[in-house]
N, CA and C of each residue as an Amber inpcrd file, in Angstrom:
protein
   705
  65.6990000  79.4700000  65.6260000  66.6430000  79.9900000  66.6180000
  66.1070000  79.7170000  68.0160000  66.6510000  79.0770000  68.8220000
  66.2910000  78.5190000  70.3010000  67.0860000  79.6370000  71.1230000
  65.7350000  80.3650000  71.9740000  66.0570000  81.2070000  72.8300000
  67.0250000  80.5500000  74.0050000  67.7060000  81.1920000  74.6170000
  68.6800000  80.8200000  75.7750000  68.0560000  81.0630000  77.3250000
  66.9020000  82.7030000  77.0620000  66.5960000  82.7460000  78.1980000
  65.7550000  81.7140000  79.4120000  65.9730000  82.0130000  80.3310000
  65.4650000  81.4020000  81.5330000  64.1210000  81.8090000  82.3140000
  63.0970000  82.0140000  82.2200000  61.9410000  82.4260000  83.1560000
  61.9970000  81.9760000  84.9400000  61.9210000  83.3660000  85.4420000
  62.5410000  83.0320000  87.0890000  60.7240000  84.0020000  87.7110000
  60.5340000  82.6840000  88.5820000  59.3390000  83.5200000  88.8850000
  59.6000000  84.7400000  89.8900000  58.4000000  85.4510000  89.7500000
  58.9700000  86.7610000  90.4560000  57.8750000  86.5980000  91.9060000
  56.9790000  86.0670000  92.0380000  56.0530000  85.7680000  92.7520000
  55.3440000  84.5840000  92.9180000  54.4510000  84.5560000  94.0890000
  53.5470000  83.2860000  93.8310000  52.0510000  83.6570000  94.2190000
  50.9810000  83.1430000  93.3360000  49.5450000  83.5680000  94.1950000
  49.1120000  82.4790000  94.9860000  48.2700000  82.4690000  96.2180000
  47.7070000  81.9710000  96.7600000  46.0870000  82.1160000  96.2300000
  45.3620000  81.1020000  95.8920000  43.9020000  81.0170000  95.7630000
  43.1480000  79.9990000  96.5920000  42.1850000  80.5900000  96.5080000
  41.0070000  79.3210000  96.5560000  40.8790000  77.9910000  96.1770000
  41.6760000  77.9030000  94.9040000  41.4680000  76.6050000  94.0790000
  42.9640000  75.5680000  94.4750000  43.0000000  75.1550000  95.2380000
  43.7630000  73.8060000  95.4850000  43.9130000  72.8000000  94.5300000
  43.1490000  72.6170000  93.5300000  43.3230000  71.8060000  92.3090000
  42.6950000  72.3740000  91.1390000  42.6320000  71.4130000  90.1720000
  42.6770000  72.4370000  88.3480000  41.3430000  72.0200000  88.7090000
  40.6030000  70.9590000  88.8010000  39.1330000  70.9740000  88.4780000
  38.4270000  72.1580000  89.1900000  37.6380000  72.9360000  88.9140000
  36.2780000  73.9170000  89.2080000  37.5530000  75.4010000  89.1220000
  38.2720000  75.0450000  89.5210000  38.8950000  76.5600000  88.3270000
  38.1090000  77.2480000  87.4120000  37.8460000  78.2610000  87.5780000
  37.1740000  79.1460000  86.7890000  38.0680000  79.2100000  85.0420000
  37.1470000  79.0380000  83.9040000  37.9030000  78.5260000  82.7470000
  38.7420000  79.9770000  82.1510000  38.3030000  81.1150000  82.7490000
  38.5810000  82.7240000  82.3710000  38.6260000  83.3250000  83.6250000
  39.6240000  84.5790000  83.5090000  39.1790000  85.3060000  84.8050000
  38.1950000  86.2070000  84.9090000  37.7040000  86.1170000  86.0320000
  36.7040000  87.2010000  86.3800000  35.6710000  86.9140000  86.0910000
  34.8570000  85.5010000  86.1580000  33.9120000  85.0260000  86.1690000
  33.3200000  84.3020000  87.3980000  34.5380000  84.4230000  88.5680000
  33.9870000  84.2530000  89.7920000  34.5940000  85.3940000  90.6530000
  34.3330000  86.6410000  90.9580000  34.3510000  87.8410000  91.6500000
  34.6410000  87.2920000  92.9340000  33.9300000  86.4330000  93.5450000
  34.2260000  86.1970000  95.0340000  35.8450000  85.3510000  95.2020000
  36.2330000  85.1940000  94.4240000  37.3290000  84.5270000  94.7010000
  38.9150000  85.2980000  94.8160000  38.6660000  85.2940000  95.9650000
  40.0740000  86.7760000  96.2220000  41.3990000  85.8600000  96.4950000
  42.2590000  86.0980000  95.9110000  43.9020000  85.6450000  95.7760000
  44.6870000  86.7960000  96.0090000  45.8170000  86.2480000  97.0360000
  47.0390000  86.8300000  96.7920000  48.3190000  86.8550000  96.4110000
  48.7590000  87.8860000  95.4190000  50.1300000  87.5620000  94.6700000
  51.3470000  88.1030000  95.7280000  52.0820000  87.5840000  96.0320000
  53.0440000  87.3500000  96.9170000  54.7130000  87.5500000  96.4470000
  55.0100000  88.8680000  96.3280000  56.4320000  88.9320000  95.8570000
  57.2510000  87.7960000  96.4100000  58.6070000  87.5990000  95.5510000
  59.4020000  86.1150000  96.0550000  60.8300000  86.6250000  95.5800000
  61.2120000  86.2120000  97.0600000  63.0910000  86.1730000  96.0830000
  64.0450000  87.9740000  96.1180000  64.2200000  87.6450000  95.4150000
  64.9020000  89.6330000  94.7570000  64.2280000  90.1680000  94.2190000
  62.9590000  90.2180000  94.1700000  61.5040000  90.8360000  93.5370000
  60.9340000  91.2330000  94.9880000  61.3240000  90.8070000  95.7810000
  60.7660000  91.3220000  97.7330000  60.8750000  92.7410000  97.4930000
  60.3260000  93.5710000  97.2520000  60.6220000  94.9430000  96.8410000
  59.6580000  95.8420000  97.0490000  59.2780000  96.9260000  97.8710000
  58.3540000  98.0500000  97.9580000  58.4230000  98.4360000  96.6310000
  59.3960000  98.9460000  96.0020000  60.1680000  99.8740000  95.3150000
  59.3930000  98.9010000  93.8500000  59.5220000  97.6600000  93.4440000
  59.1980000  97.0420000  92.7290000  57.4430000  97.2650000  91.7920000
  56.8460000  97.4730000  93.4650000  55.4530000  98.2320000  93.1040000
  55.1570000  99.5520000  93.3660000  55.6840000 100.4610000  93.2620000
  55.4780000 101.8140000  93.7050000  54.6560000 101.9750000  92.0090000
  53.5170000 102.7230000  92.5180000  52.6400000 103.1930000  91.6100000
  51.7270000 102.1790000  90.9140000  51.7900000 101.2880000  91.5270000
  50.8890000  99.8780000  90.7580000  49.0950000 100.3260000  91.2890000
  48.9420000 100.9760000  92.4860000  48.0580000 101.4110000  93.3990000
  47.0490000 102.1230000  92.5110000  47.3030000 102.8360000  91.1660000
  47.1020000 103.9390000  90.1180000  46.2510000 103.4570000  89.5520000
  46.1060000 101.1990000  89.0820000  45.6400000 101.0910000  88.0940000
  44.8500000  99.9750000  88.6600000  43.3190000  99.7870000  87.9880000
  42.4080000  98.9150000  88.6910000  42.2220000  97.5870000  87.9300000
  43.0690000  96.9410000  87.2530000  43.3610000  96.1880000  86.8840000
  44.9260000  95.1300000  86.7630000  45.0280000  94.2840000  86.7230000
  46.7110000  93.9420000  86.1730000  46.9820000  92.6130000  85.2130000
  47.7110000  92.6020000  84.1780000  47.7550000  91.2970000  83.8000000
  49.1030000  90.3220000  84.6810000  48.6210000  89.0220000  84.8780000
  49.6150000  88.2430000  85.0880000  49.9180000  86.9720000  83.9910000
  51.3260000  87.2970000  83.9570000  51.6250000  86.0210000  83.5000000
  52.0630000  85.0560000  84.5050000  52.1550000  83.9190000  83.9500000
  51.9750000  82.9450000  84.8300000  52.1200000  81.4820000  83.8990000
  52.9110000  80.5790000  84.9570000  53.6590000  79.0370000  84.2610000
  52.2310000  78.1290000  84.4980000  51.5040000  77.4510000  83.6460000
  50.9490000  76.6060000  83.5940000  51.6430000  75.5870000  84.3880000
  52.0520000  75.4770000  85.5300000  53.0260000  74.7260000  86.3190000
  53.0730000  72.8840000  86.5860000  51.4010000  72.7890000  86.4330000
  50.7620000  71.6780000  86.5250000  50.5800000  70.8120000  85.2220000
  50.9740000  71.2050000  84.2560000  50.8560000  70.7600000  82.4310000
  52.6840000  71.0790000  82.1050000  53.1510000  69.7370000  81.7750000
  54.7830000  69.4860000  81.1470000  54.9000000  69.0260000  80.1850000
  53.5420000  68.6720000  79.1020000  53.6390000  68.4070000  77.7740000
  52.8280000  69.3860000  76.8800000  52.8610000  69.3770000  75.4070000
  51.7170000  70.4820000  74.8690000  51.4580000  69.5580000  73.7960000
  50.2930000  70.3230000  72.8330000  49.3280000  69.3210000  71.8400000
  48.9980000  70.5020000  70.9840000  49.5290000  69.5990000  69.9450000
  48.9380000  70.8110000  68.6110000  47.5590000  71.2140000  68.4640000
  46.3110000  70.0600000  69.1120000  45.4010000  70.2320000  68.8650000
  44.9010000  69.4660000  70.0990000  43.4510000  70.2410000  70.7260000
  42.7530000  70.3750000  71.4880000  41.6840000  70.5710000  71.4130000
  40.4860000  70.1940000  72.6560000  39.4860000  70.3540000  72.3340000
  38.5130000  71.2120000  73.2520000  38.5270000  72.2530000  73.1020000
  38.1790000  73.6810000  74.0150000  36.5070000  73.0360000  74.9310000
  36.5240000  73.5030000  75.8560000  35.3250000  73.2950000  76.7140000
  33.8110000  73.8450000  76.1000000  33.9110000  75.2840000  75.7690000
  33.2600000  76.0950000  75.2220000  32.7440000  75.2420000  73.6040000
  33.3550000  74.5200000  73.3230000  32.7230000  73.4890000  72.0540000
  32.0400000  72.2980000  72.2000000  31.9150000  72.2680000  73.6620000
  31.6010000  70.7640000  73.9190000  32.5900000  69.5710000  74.2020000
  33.5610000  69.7880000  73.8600000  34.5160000  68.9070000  74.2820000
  34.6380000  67.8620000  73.1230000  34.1350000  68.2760000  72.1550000
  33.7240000  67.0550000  71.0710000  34.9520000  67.7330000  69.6990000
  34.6770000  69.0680000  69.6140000  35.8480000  69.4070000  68.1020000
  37.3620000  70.2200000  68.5610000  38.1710000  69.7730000  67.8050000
  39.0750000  70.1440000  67.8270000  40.0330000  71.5130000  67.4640000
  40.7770000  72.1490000  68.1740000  41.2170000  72.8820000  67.2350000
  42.8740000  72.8160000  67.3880000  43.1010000  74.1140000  66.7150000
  44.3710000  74.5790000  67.3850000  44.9080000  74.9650000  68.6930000
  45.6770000  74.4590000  69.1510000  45.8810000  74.7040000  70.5710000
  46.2800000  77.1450000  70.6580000  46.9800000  76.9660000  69.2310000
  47.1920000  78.6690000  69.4220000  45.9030000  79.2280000  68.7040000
  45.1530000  78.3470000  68.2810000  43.3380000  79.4010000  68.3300000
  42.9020000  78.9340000  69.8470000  43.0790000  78.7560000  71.0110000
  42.3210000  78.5260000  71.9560000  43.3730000  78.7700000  73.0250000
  42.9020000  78.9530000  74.4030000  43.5030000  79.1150000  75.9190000
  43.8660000  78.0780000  76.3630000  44.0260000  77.1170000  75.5380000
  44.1920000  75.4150000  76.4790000  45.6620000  75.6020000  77.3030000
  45.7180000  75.1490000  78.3030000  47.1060000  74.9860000  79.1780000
  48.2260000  74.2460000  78.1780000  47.7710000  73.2310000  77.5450000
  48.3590000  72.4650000  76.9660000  49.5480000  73.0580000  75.9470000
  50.5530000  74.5910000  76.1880000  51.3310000  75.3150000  75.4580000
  52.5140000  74.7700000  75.7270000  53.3350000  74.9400000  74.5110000
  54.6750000  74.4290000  73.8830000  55.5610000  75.1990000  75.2710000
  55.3290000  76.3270000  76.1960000  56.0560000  77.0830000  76.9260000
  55.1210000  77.3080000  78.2540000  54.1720000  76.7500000  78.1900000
  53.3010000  76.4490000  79.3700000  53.0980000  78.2250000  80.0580000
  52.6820000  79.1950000  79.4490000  53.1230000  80.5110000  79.4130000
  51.4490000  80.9710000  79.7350000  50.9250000  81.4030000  80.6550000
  49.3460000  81.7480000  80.5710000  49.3110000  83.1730000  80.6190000
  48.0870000  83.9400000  80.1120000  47.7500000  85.1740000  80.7650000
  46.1210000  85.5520000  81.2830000  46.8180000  85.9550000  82.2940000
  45.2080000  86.5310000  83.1750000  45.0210000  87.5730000  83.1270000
  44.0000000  88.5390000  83.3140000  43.5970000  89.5770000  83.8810000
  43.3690000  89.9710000  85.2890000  43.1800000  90.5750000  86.2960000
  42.3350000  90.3600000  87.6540000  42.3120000  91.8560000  88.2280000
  41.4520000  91.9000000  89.1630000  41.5480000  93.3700000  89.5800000
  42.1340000  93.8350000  90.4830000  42.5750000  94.7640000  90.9890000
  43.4170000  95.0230000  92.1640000  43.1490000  95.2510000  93.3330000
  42.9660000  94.6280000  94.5560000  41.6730000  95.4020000  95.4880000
  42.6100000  95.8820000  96.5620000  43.8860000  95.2650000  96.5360000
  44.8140000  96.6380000  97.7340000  46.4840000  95.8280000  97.5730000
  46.6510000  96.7350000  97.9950000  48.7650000  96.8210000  97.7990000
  49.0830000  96.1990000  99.4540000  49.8390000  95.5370000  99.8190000
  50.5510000  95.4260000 101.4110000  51.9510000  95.5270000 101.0640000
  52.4610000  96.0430000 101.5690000  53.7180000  96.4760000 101.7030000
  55.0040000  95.9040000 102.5470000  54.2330000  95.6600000 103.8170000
  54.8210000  95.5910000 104.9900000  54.3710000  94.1880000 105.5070000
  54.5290000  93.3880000 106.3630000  56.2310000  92.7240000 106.0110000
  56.5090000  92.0510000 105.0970000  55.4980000  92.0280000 103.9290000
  55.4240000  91.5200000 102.9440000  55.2260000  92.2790000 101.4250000
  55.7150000  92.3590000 100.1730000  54.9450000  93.3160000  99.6340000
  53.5450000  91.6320000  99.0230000  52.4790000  92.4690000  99.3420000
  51.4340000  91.2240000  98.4910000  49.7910000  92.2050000  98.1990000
  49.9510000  91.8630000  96.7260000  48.8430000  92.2660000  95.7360000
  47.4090000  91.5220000  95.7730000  46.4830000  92.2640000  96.7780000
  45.4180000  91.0610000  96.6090000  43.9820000  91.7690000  95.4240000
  44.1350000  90.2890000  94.8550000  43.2700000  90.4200000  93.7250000
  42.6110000  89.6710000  93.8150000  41.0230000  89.9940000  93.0650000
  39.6640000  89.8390000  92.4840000  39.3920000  88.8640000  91.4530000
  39.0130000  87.6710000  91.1150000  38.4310000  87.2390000  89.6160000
  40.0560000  86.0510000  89.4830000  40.7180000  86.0880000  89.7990000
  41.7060000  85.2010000  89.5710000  41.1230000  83.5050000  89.0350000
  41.4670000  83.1450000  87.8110000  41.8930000  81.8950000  87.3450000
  42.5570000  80.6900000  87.2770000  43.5710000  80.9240000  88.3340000
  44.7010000  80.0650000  88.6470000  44.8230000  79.1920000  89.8520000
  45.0390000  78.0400000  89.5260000  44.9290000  77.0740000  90.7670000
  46.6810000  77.6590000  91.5400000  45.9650000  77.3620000  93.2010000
  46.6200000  77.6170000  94.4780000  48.3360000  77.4700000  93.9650000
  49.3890000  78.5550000  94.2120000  50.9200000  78.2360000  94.2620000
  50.9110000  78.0450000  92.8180000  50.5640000  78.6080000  91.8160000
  51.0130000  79.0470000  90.6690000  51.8690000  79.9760000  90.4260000
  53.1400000  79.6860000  89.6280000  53.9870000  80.9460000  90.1470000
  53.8400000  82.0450000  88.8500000  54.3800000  82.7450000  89.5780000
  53.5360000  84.4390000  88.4790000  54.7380000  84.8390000  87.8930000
  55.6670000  84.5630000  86.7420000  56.5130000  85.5790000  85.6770000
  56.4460000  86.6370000  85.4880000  55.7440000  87.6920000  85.9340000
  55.4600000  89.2320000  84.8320000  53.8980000  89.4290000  85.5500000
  54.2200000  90.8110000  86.0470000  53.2200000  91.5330000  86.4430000
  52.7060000  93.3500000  85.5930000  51.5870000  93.6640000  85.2790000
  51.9270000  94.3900000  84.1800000  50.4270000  95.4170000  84.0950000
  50.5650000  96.4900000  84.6890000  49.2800000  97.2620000  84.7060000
  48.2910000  96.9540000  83.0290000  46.8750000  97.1490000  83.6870000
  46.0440000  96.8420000  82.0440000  45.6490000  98.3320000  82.4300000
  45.9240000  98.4360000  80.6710000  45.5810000  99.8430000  80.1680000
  44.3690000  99.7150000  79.0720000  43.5010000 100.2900000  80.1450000
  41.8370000 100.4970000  79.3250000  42.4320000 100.5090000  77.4190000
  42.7150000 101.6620000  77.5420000  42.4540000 102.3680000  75.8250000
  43.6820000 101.7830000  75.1420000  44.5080000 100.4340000  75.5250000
  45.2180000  99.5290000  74.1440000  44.6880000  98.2600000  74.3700000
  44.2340000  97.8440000  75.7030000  43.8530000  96.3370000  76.1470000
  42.4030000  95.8580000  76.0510000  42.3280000  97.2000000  75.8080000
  40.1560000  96.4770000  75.1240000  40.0280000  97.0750000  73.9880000
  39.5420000  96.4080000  73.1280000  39.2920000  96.8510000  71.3840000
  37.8150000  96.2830000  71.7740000  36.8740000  97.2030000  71.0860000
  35.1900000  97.2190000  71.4430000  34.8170000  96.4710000  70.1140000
  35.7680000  96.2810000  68.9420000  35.0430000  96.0160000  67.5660000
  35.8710000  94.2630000  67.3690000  36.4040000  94.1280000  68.9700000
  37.2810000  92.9060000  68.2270000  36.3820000  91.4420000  67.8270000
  36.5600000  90.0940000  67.4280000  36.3010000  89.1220000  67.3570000
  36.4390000  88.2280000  67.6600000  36.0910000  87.2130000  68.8180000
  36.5510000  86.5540000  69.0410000  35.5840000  84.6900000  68.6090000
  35.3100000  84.9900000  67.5420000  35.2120000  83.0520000  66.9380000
  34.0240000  83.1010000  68.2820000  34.3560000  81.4480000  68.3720000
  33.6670000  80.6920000  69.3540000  33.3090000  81.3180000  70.7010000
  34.0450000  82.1070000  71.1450000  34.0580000  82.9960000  72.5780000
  33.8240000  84.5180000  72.7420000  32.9080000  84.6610000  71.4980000
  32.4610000  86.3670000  71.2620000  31.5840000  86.6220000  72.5880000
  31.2360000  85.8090000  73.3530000  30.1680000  86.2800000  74.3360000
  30.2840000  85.7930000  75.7780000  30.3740000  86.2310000  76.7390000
  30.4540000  85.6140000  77.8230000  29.3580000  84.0490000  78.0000000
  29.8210000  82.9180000  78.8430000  28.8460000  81.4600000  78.9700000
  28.0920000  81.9470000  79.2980000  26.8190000  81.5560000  79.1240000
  25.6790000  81.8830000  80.0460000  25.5990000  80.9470000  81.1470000
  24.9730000  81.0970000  82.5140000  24.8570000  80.2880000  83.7560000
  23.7220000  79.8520000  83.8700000  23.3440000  78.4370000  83.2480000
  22.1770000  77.9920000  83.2070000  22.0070000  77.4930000  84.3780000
  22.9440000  77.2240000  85.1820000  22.1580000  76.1500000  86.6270000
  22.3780000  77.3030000  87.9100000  21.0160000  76.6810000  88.6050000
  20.6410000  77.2160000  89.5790000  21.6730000  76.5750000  90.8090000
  21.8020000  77.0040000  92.1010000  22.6290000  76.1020000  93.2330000
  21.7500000  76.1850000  94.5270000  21.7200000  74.9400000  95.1580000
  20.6570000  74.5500000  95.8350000  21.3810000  73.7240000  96.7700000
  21.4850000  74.0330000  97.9760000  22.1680000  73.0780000  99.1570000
  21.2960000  72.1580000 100.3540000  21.5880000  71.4370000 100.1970000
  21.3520000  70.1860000 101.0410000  21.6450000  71.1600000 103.0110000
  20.3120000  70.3810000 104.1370000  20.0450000  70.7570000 105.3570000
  21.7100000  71.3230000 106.0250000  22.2480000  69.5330000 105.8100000
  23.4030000  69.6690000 106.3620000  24.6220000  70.7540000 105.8400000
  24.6180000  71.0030000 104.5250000  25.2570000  71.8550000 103.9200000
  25.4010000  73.6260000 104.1620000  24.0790000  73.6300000 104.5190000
  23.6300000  75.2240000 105.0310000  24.1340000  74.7230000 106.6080000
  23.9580000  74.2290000 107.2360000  24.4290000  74.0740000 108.6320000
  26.1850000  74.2820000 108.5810000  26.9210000  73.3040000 107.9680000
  28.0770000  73.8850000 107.5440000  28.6220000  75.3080000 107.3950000
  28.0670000  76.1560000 106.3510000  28.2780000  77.1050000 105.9500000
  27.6680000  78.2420000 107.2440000  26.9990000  78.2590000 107.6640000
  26.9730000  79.2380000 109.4350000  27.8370000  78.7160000 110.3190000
  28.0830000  77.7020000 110.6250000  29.4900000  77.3950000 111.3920000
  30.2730000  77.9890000 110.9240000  30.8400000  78.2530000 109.3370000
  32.2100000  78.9780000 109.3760000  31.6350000  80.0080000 108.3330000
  30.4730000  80.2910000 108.7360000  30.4190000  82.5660000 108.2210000
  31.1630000  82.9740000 108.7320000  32.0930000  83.1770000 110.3420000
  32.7070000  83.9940000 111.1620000  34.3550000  83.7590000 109.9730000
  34.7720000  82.6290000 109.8920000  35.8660000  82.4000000 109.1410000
  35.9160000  82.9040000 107.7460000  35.0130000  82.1790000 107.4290000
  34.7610000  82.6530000 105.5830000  33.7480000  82.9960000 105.4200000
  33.1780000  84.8910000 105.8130000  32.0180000  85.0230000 105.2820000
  31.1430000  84.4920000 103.8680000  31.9990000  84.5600000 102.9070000
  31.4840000  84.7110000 101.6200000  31.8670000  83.2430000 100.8850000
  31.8340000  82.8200000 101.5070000  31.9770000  81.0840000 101.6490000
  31.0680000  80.5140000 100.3540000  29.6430000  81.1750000 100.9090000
  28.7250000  80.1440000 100.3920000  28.4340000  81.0690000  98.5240000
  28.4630000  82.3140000  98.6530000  28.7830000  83.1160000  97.1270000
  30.0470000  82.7480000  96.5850000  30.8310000  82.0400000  97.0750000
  31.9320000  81.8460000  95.8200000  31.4920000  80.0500000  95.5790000
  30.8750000  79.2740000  96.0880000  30.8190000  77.9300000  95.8450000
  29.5600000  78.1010000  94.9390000  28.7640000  79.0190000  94.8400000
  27.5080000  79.2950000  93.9190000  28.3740000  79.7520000  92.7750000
  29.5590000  80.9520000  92.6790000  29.2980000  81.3810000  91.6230000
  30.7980000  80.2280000  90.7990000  30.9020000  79.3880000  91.8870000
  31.8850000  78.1100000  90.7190000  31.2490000  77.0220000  89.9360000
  30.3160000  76.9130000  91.2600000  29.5850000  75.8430000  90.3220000
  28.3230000  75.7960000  89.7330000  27.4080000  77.1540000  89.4540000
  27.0450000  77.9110000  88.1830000  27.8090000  77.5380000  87.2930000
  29.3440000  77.9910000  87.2130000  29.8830000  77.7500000  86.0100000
  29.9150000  76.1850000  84.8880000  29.3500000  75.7590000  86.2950000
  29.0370000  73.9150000  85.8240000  30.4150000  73.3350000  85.0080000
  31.2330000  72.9770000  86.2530000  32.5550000  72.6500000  86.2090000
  32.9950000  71.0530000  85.4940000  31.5360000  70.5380000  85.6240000
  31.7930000  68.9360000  84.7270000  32.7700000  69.3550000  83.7700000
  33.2930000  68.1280000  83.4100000  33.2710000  67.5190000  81.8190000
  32.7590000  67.7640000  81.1660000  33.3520000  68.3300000  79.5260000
  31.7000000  68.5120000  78.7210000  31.1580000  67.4860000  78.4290000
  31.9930000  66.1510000  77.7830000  31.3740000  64.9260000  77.7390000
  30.2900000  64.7170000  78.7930000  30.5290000  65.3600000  80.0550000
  29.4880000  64.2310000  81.4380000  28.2340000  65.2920000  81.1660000
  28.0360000  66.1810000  80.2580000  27.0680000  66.7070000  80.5070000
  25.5000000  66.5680000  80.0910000  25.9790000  65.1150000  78.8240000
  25.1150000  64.7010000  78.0320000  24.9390000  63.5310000  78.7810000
  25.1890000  62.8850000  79.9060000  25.1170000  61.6920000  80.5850000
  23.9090000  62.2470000  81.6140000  22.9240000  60.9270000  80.9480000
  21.5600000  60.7260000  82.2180000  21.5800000  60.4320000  83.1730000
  22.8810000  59.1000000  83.3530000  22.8540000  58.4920000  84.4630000
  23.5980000  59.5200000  85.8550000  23.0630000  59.9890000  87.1440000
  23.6270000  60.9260000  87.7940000  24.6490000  60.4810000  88.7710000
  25.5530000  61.3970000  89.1610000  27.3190000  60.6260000  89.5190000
  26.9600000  62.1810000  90.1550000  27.3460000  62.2290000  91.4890000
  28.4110000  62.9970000  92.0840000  29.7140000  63.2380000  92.3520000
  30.3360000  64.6620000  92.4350000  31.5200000  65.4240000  91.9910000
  31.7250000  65.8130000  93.3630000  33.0720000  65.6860000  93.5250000
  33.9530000  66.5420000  94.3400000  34.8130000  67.9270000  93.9260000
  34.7870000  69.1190000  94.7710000  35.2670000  70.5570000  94.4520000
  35.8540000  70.4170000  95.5400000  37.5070000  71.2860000  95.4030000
  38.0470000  71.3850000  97.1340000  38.3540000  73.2750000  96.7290000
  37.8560000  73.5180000  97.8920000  37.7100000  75.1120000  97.5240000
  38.1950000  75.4310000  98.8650000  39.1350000  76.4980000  98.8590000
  40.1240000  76.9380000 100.7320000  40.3840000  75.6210000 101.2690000
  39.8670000  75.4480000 102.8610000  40.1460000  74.1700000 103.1490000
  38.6320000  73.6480000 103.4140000  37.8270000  73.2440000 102.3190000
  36.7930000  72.6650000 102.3340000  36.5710000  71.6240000 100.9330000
  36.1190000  70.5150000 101.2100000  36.1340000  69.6310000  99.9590000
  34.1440000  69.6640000 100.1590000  34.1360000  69.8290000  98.5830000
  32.5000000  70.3460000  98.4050000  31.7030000  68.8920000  97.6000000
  30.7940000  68.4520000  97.9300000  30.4800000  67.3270000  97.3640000
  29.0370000  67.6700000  96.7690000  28.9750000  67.4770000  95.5190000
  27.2890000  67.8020000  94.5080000  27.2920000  67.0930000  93.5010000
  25.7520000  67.7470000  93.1960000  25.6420000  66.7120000  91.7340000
  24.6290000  67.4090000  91.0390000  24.3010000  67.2470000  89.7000000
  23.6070000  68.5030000  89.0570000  22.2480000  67.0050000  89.0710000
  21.1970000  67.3870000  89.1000000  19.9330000  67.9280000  89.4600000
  18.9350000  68.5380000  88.3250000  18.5510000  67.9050000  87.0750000
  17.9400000  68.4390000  86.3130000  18.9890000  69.7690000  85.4500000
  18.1480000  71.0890000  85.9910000  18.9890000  72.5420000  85.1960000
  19.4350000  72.9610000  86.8980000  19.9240000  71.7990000  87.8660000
  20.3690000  72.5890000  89.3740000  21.8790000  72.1890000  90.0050000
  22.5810000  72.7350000  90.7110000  23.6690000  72.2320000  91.4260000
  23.3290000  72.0710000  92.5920000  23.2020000  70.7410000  93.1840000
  23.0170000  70.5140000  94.8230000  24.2760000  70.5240000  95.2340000
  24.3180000  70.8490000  96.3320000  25.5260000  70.7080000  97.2700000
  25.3650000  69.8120000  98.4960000  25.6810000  68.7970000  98.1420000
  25.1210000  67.5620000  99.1020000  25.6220000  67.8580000 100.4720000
  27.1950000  68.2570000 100.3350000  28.0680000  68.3190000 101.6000000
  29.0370000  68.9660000 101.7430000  29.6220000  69.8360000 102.9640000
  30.7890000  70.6970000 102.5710000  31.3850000  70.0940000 103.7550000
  32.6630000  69.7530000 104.0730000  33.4700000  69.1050000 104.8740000
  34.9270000  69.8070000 104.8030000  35.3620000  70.0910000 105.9470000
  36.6050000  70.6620000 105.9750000  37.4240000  69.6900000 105.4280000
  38.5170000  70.4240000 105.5780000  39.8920000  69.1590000 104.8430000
  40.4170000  68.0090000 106.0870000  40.9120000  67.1190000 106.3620000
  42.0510000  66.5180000 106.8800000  43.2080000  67.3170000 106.9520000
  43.7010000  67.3740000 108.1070000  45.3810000  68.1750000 108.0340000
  46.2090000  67.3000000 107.5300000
């Protein structure tokens, strides 16, 4: 039976992440990365969030907006990039309805002249639009005995981050703009955003990250992330 309904976004977030690469693979594994969800449309509503203020969490759903095909089978990051599974045993974007869910935390309500929700830990690359907003309730949304396979444990953060003269010179020029500048580019690329394939490669290649309006240039370094260069954007 083929549903009829229509999904109309109700919002949009603004993040940090301008593109899918260094996206955090889960939420709330980079804390410094504050987004805001932005009512849209006939959802412009005080009234829409009255009492959302109550709860220190929220789930969003949200259109994989950037992915227009799906795959029965995939090959999760967390495996190496080498085995396959089911795309509905794993989080891959790659869904038949392109349908995601996040978690994130709530750190304040605006109302006025806008209503906009700014949140903590967000996952989602920049102008993702948000379907369904939905308080998390501690005592049905965490089960302490559950299982989760391959992803029972949070990654561990094996690499250290280490910036280049010019790079720290960068980052005090714009502390006044973006204090916390230089803690959210540590705690992304900790997460060691390669390829899993590139991770078994000797030969060393530097990577580009575009994080706010800064494009970040490194390269891993033994067990380290250098940050060769941080350069604002081009308008």
């Amino acid at each position: 039976m083929k549903s009829q309904q229509q999904l109309t976004p109700i919002a949009v977030i603004r993040t940090p992440f301008p593109e899918k690469f260094s996206v955090p693979r889960q939420p709330g594994l980079v804390p410094a990365a504050l987004a805001e969800v932005e009512l849209i449309g006939d959802y412009q509503h005080a009234q829409a969030v009255q009492g959302i203020e109550q709860f220190s969490h929220l789930w969003l759903t949200f259109e994989f907006h950037q992915h227009r095909s799906w795959q029965e089978r995939v090959r999760p990051p967390r495996l190496g990039g080498n085995e396959q599974l089911g795309v509905f045993a794993t989080r891959s974007p790659f869904r038949p309805n392109q349908l995601g869910l996040s978690v994130v935390e709530l750190v304040s309500v605006q109302i006025e002249p806008q209503v906009i929700l700014t949140v903590r830990g967000a996952d989602l690359v920049d102008q993702t639009p948000i379907v369904d907003i939905k308080p998390y309730i501690p005592y049905v949304d965490s089960i302490a005995d559950a299982r989760a396979g391959y992803a029972q444990h949070r990654p561990e953060l094996c690499l250290d981050v280490q910036f280049s003269t010019g790079a720290e010179s960068t980052l005090q020029t714009e502390r006044a703009k973006y204090p916390e500048l230089k803690i959210l580019i540590v705690e992304v690329l900790r997460q060691d955003p390669r390829p899993a394939y590139h991770k078994s490669q000797t030969t060393p290649r530097s990577y580009g990250t575009a994080l706010l309006n800064y494009n970040i240039r490194w390269s891993v370094r033994e067990n380290s992330v250098f940050v060769e260069e941080i350069s604002l954007k081009q308008p």
